[in-house]
N, C-alpha and C positions, 0 to 999 in steps of 0.2 A: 500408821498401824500396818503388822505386816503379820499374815493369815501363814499357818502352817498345814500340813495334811492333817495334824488331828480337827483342825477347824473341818475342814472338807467333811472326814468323818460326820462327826457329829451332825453337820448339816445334812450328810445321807443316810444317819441314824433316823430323820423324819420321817423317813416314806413309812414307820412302820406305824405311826400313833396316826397320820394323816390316811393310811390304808383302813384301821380301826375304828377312826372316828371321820370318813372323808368330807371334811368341809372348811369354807375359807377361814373359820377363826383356828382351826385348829394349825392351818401352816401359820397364819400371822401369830401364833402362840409360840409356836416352834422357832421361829424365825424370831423373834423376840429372845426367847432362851439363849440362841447359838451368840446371837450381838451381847447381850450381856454377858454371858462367859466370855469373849475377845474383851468385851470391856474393862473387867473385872483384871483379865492376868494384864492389860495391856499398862492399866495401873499399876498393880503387883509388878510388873517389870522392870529392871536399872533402866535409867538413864545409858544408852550407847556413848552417848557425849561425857558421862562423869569416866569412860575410858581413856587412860594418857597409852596410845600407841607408839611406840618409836622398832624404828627398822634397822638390823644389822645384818651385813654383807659384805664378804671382800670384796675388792674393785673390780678384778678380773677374773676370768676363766678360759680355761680351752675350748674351742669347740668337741662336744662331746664328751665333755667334761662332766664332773657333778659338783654343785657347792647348795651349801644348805643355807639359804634363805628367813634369819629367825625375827621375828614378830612377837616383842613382848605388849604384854597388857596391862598395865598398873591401874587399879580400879580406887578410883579417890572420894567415890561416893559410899552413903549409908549402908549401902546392899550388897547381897551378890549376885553378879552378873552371871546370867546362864547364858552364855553367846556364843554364837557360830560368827566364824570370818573368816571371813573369805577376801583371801590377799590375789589383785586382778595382774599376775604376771602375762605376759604373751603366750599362745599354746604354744610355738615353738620353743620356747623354753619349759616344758613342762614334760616328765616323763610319759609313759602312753599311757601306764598306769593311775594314774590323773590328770590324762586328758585323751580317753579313747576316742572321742569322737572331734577333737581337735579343738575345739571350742569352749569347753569345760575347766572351770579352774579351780584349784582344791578347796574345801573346806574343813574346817577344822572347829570341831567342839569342846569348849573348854569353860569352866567353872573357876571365877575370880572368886574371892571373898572381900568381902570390905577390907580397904586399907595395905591389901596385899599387889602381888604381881605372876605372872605366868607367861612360860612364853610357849609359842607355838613354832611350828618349824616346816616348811615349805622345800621340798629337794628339786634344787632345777637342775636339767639334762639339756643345757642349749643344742641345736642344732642348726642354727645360720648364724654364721658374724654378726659383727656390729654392736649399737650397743640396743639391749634389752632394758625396756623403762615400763617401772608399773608406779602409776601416779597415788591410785586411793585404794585403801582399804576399807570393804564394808563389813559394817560390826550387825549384829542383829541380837537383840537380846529378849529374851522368854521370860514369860511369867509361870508360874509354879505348876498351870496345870498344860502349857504345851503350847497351847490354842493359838496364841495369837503374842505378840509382842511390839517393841519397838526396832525399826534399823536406820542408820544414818551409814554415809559415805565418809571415810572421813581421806585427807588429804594427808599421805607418808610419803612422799615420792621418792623412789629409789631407784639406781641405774646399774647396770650390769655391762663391763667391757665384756663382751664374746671375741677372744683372740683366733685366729685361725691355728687347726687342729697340729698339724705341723707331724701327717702321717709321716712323711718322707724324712725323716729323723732316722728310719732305721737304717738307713743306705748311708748314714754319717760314717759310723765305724771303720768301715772298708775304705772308701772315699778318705778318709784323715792316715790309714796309714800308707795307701799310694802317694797321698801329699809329702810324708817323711820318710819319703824312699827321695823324694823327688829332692828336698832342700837339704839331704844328708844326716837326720838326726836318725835315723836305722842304717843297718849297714850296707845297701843297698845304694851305691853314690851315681847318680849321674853321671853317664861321663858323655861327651859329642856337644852338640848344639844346646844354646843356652845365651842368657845375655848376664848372668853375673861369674867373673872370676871367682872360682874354686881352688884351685889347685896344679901344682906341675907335676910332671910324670915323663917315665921314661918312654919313648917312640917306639910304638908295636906295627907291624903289620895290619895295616887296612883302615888305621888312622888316617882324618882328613889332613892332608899337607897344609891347609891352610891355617892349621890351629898351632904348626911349630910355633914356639918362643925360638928367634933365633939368638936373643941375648943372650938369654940362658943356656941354651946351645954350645953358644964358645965358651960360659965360663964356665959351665961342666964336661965339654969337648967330648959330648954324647946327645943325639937328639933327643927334644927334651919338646912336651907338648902342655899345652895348657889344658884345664877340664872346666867347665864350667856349669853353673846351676841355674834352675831360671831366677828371672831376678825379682826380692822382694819389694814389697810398696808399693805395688801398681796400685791402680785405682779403678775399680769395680763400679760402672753405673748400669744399675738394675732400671731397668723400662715398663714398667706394668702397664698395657694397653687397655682401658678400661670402659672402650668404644662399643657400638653397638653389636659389634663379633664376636665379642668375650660373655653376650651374652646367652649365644648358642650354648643348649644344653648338648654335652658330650656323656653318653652314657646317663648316670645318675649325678652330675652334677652341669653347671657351668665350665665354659673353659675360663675365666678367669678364677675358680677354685684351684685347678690344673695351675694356673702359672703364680698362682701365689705360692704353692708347697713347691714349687719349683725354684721360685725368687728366692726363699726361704733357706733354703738347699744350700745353694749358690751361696748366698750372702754368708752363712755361718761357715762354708769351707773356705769362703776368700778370708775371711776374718781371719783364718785360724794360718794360712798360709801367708799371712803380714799384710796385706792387700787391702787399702783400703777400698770400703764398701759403702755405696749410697744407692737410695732406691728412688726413685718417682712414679707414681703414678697419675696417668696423660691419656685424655679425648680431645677435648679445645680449650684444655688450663687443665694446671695442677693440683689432682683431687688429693693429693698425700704424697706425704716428701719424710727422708730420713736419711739421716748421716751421723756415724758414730764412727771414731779411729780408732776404739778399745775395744776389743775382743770378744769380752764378756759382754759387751754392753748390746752388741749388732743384734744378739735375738730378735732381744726386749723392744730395740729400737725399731726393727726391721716388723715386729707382729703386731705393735701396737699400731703402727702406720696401715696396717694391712688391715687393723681390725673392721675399719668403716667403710672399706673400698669396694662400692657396688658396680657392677654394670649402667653406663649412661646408655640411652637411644640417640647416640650421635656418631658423627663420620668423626675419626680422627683429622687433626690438622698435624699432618705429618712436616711442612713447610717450619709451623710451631714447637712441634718435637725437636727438630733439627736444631732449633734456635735456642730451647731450654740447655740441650745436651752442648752445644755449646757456651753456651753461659757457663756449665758447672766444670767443663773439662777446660784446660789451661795446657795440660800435656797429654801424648796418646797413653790411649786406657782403653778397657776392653767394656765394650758397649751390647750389654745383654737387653737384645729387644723381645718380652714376651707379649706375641701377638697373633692373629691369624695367617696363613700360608691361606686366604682363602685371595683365589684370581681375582675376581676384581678391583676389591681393596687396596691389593696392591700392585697392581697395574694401575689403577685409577690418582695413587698417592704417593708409594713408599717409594717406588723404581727410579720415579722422577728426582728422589731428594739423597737418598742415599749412599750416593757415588760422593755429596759433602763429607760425610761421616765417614767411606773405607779411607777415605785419603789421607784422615789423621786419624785416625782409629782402630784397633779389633772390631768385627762388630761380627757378632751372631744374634743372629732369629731363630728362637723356640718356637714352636708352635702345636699344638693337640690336633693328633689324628685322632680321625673316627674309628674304631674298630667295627661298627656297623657297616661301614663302605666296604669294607672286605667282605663280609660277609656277601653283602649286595653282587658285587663281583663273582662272587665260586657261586653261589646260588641261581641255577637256571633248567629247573625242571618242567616249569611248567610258561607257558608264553607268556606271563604277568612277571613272571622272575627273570625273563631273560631281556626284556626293557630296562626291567630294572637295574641288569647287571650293565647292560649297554651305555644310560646314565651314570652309573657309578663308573662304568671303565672313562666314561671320558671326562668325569671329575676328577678321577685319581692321575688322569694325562695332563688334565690342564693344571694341576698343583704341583705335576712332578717339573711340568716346562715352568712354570712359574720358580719355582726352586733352582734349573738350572741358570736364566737370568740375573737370579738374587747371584748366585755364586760367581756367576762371570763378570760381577762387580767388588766380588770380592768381600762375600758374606757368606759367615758359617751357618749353613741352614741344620737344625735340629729337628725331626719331627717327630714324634710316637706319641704314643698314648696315654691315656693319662694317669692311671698309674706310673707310666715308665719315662713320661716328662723330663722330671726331675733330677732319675740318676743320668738320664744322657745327656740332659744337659751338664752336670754334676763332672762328668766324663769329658765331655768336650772339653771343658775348663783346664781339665788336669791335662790333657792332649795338646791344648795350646800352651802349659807351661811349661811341658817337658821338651815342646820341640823350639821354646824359647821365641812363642810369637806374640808375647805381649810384653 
């Protein structure tokens, strides 16, 4: 049996006969009334069970996204069901507006008839990755006059991919036509340093001498130079660090938010520049892994991998990194690590193993600055702020010496923030393939 507020009601409809008449038979009278009306609708009531429930849903969504959630009801018994149900999604997948207080999940009123079907419809607005699973839906069904009814749980399990929201899209456009300045399909040609042959041309002033063609030379008995562009089909392995660092919150999110819309970035402009792209994501094994050669395909392949990739509470095994990223590289390729720039970690792990990796490889480090450390720093009015700035100046010393180490091994460091992630890394990309060092 399950008791609604007009139950309540009516049961606080008593104070007024037991105020009139105050004595014990008159509440056991009363009280007698209120159980028989529950009794009565509870009878009167469907069956929740003669409900055939089934669930539909696409598979996926974006972070931030909307997709509507629909719950049909097909009622196979004598009656009609008057039911509320109530479908149990996650509150983070719930808009605010059905679920202000975070914990509330919609409900939905709706009138089957015997023999018929209705559906109901649930709008989810995820807002964390991964996937989103709601197991049982509870049915509850009224009798005619309100009071009181039947509910059962019943079991619809459904699951919802949450892809990552992939803000940094909008920085693509810009980023794709620097890339076709870069390989020649605009009219903008490369010309100077590069590793793929482009083209011959006749010797200007302030050309590098090393690039004469002297063949060509004598048999146009004119100096004559080669041009060249960077060269396509590298191979792009993306590094998601997804150790206990990634799970400092930066701003309003984590920094492994930051290096996924960043991996993201990366991965669909290498696509698009012929390059092949693969991603791993790595603490002490590999939490997600993706490789696709086809263009179109690296989104898909690249967000679905991303979609379930949380922060571990672990140290990375940087010794094990080294040993995957070999495993998967056969030739030099440029080695995108997105990780922390914070000092100990990598003094404690990275510094030791990564002189393996420049010797056959590109290799750049991303990393999320704080934009609060800045502040920390210019802020010092008062002696509680100028501690404060004192710590931050000497956090931002020990990351910048940290950074010049990484480099003198011959690692591209990236750092900013985390809006601005993405296109520098995005940028560096295109930097190393205009100056033909991958």
């Amino acid at each position: 049996m399950a008791l609604t507020s007009r139950a309540v009601l009516v049961a606080l409809a008593g104070l007024v006969p037991v105020a009139l008449l105050p004595a014990p038979l008159t509440v056991i009278v009363w009280a007698a009334v209120v159980l028989a009306l529950c009794a009565v609708d509870v009878a009167l009531a469907a069956s929740p069970r003669e409900l055939a429930v089934s669930r539909r849903l696409p598979p996926s969504v974006r972070l931030s996204g909307t997709v509507a959630a629909v719950l049909t009801l097909r009622n196979v018994g004598r009656r009609t069901a008057r039911a509320v149900v109530r479908d149990a999604w996650p509150p983070s997948t719930l808009p605010d507006g059905d679920a202000p207080t975070g914990a509330r999940t919609p409900r939905h009123r709706v009138d089957v008839p015997a023999g018929e079907q209705r559906s109901v419809t649930t709008t989810l607005v995820p807002t964390r990755r991964g996937d989103a699973v709601a197991e049982r839906v509870t049915v509850r069904t009224l009798g005619p006059l309100g009071v009181a009814g039947r509910q059962v749980s019943l079991d619809v399990p459904g699951r919802l991919r949450v892809l990552p929201e992939f803000a940094s899209r909008r920085h693509l456009p810009s980023r794709l036509a620097r890339l076709r300045e870069l390989d020649g399909r605009a009219a903008v040609q490369v010309r100077g340093a590069g590793t793929e042959f482009d083209s011959l041309r006749e010797y200007v002033d302030g050309d590098d001498v090393r690039s004469i063609d002297w063949r060509a030379t004598a048999r146009r008995r004119e100096v004559v130079v080669r041009t060249w562009r960077p060269e396509r089909d590298r191979h792009v392995l993306l590094v998601v660090d997804t150790s206990r660092t990634s799970a400092a919150r930066v701003l309003d999110a984590t920094r492994l938010e930051a290096s996924v819309e960043a991996a993201l970035l990366l991965g669909v402009l290498a696509a698009h520049a012929g390059d092949r792209v693969e991603l791993i994501a790595y603490d002490r094994r590999v939490r997600a892994r993706a490789a696709d050669s086809h263009s179109s395909r690296v989104l898909p392949a690249l967000a679905e991998a991303l979609a379930g990739v949380q922060p571990a509470l672990v140290e990375t095994d940087w010794p094990g990194l080294v040993g995957q990223v070999r495993s998967r590289l056969s030739r030099r390729a440029l080695v995108v690590l997105l990780t922390s720039l914070d000092p100990a970690a990598v003094e404690q792990g990275l510094l030791d193993v990564v002189g393996g990796l420049t010797r056959r490889h590109q290799v750049v480090l991303a990393s999320v600055a704080d934009p609060e450390l800045e502040q920390l720093r210019t802020s010092r009015r008062t002696v509680e702020e100028v501690f404060d700035a004192a710590a931050a100046e000497r956090t931002s010393l020990e990351r910048a010496a940290v950074g010049v180490r990484l480099r003198q091994r011959g690692v591209e460091v990236v750092e900013a923030s985390p809006d601005d992630l993405a296109p520098r890394l995005a940028d560096t990309y295109l930097a190393l393939k205009a100056a033909g060092r991958l």
